[in-house]
N, C-alpha and C positions, 0 to 999 in steps of 0.2 A: 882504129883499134882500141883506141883506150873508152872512148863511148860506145861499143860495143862489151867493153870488161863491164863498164859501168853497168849498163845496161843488164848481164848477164850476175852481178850482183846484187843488184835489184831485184831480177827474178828468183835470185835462189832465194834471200829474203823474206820474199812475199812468200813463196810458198814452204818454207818453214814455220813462217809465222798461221797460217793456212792448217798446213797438218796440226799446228800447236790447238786452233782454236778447234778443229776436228776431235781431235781427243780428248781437249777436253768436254764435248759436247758428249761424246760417244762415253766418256769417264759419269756423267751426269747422268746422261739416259739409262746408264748400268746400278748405279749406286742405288736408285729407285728401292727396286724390288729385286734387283742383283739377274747376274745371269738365266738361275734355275726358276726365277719367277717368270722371266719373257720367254720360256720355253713351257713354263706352264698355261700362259696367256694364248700362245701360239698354238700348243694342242687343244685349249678351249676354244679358240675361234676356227680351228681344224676340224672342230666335233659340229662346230653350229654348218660351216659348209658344205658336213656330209650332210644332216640331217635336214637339210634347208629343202623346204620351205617350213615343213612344220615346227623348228626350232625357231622361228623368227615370232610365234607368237610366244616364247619365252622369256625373248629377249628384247622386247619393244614393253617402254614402262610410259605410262599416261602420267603425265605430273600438271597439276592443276594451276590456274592462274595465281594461287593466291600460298601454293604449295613451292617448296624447292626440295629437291633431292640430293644428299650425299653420298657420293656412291666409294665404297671403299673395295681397293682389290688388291688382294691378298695382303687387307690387314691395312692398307695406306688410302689418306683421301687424293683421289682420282684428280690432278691438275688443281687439289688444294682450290676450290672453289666450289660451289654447290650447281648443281644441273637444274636447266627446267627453267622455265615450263614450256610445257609442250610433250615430243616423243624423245626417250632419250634409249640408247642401247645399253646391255645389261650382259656381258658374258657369264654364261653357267658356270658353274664350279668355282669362280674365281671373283666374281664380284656380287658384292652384297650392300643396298643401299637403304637410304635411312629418310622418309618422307618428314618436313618439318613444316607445321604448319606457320605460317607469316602474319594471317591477322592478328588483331590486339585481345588477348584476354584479359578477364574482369576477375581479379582476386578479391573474394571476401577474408577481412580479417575478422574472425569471432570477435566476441567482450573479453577485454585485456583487463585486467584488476592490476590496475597502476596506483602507486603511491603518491602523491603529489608532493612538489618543493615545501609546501605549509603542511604538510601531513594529514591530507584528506583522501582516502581511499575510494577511489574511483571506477566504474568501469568503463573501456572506451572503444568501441567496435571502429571500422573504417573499410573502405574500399581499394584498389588500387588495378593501376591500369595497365600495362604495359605489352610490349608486342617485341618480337625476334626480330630483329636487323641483320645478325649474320649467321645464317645456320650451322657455316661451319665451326664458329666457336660455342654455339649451343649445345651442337652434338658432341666435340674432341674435348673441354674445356670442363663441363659438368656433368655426373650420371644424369640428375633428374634435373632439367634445370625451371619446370615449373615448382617442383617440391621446394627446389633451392629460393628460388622468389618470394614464395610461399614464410617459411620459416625466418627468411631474412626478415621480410617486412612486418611478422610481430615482434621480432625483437629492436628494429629500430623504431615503432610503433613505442614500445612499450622504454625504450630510451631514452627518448626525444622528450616526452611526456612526464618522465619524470624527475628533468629539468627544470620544470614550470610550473608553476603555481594553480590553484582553483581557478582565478579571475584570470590568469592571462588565456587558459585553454578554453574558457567558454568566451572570451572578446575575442582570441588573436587565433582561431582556428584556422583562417586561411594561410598567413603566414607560418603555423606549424606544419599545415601541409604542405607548407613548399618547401620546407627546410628538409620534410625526410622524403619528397622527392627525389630531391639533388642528391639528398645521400645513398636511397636506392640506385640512383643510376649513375652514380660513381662507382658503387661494389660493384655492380649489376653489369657492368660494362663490357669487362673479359668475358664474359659470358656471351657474349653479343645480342642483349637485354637493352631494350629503351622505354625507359620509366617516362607515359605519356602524361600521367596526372595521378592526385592521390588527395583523398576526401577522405575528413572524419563523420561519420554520418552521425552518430549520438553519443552525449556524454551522460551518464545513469551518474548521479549522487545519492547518498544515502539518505531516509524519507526523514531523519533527524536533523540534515544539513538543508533540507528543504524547505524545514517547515521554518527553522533558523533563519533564512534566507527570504522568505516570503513574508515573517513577521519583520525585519529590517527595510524591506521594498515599503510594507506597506505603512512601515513609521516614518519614512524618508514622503511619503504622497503626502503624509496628512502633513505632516509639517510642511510641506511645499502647498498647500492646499489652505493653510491657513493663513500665510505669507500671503498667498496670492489674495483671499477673502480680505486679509486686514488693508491692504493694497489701494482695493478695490473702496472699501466703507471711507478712504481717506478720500482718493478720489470722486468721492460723493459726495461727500460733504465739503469739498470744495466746490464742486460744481453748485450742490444748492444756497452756500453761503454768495454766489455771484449772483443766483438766478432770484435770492432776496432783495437783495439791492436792486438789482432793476426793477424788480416790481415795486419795492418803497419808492422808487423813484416817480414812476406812473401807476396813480389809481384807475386810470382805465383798463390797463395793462393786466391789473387784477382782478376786475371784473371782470375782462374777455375769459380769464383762466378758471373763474370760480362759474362759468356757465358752460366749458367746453369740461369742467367737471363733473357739470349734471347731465352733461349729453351722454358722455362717459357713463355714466352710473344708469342711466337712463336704458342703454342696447344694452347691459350684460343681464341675464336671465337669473335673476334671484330675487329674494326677499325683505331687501331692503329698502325702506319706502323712509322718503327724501323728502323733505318740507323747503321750498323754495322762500329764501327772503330777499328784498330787495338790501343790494349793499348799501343804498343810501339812507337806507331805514339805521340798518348797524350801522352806518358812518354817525349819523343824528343821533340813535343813543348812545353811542360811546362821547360824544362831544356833550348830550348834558349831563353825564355822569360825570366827564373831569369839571366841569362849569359848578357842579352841588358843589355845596361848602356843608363840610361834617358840622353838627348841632350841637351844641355845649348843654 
């Protein structure tokens, strides 16, 4: 008897707890769109059964691979999730949906006329990249949300930018684009917006700041140009103060060099004509010239 009591309060129990979760489920499925809405749902899908078959091509919607649909009925998104792809059902009267496209488009940002950190007045065009991730926060979340991408990205374009100086935006231009990526795609987020990449394509300077700038490049060459020449004449004349010495050292040495001289002079195609002497002719007169004794 008493495992039987047990037993029979067990069952009441359970199924208390049963009807509890039943109403509340039936409490949910009502809150939706309330009673008068699933009576409105119920004479639209009333209306498609009489008029079927020909209602069935009103209500079959094509959604592409690269497409997803939101379908909203009466005013709410349908299971809060986007439809598609493929064939998805559409009741008349009652449901009205919103194709969104998924691949990545390619925003141009005009020429921004930014100030710079040193106070150089600039203009700075860019690109930027980004693609839908969740169409439902596209559609519920923003009117326009290409417009919205759109406007964001020149004003943090035009922010970012004027943080920084002349010299950093034309050396560190990769690094500024990654900084107002991150930043696009932190605002961009609720949106269900994913910022895939973002390029500055040209920086325009004023033709004062050019010519400024091209006359400094090219005083920086020549001074680098003449360092490198002086460099150069030092290491020359080291090399020819070694290659003296060897030859003082052997006179044959010097003769092989004063005939691979005239070979030299000999192929190149000009007009100078070469009188050959033997070196031991100069060697003899130079020795009876130190040998004279000057005449009183």
């Amino acid at each position: 008897k008493e495992f039987g009591k047990e037993r029979l309060l067990a069952f009441k129990q359970e199924s208390e707890a049963e009807r509890q979760e039943t109403l509340i489920r039936l409490t949910f499925f009502l809150e939706g769109i309330g009673v008068c809405g699933w009576i409105l749902v119920s004479l639209s899908f009333l209306l498609v059964l009489i008029t079927f078959p020909f209602s069935i091509w009103m209500c079959i919607k094509i959604v592409k691979e690269y497409e997803r649909a939101v379908v909203f009925r009466l005013g709410l998104i349908l299971s809060k999730r986007a439809k598609g792809p493929g064939l998805i059902l559409i009741l008349p009267c009652t449901d009205v949906f919103i194709k969104v496209d998924l691949r990545t488009v390619t925003c141009n940002i005009p020429p921004q006329e930014i100030l710079t950190k040193d106070s150089v007045t600039t203009q700075v065009d860019g690109v930027v990249y980004y693609k839908i991730q969740s169409a439902v926060c596209a559609v519920a979340n923003v009117a326009n949300v290409h417009l919205a991408t759109y406007l964001l990205a020149q004003t943090t374009l035009r922010n970012v930018l004027g943080t920084q100086s002349l010299s950093q935006i034309l050396s560190s231009r990769e690094d500024i684009a990654h900084n107002i990526q991150v930043i696009l795609d932190n605002a961009t987020y609720q949106w269900g917006i994913k910022v895939a990449r973002v390029e500055i394509k040209d920086v325009r300077i004023p033709v004062q700041m050019q010519r400024s700038m091209a006359a400094e490049a090219e005083a920086t060459r020549e001074g680098r140009a003449k360092v490198v020449a002086a460099e150069g004449e030092m290491n020359a004349s080291r090399v020819l103060k070694q290659a003296s010495l060897v030859l003082s050292e052997s006179p044959a040495a010097l003769q092989l060099r004063y005939l691979q001289t005239l070979a030299t002079l000999a192929t190149e195609k000009s007009s100078t004509i070469v009188f050959p002497l033997p070196m031991n002719i100069l060697q003899g007169l130079h020795m009876s010239t130190g040998n004279k004794k000057p005449s009183h």
